[in-house]
C-alpha positions in Angstrom: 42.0 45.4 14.6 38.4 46.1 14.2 36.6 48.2 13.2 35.3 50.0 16.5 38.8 50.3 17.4 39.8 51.7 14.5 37.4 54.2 15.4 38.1 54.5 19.2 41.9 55.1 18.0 41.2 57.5 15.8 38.6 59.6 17.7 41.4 59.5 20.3 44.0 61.0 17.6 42.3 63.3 16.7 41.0 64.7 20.0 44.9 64.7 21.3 45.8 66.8 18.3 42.6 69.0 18.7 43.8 69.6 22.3 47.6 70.3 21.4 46.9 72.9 18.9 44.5 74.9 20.8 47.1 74.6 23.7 49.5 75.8 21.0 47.7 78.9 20.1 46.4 79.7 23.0 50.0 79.4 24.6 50.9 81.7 21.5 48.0 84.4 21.9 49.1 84.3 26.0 53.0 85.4 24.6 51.5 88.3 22.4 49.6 89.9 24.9 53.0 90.2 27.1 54.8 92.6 24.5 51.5 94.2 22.8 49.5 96.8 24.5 49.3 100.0 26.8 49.8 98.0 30.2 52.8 96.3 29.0 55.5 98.2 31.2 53.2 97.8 33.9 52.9 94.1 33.3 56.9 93.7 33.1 57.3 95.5 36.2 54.8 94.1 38.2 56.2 90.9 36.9 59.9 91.3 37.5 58.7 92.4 41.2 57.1 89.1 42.0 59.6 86.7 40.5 62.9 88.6 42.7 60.7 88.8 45.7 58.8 85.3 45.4 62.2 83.3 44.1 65.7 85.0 44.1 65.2 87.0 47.2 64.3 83.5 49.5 67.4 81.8 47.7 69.5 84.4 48.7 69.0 84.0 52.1 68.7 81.0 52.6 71.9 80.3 50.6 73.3 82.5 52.9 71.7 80.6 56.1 73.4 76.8 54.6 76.8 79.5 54.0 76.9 80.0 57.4 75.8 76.5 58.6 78.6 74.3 56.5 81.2 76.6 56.7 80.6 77.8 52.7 80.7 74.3 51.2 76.9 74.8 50.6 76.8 79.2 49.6 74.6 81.5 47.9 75.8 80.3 44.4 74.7 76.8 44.7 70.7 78.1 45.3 70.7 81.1 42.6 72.2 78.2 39.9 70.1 76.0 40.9 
């Protein structure tokens, strides 16, 4: 291995690691903010709103769509587990 890279390798390192822990504590300082502060019962909420209506609300029906369709070998269980 020579020297250049050596260098190339370890520029690489320590760029990846660099990269990682500002993802790490940026990831961190992103977690705080969600349980620190005077909106956070309106961030929850807000929240909680989006992710029934966005994702469990659309796997209920159509869980109960494929029910209906294959005679409940495919049901409302199999989306919301999945």
């Amino acid at each position: 291995m020579t020297y250049n890279t050596l260098v190339r390798v370890t520029l690489m390192t320590i760029m990846i690691y660099h990269t990682l822990v500002c993802a790490l504590f940026l990831s961190l300082l992103g977690s705080i903010s969600g349980f620190v502060g005077n909106k956070t019962l309106h961030k929850v909420t807000s929240t909680t709103f989006f992710l029934y209506f966005a994702c469990v609300l659309p796997n209920i029906a159509f869980g109960m769509l494929n029910d209906n369709n294959t005679n409940g070998a495919i049901g409302i269980t199999s989306y919301v587990y999945v």
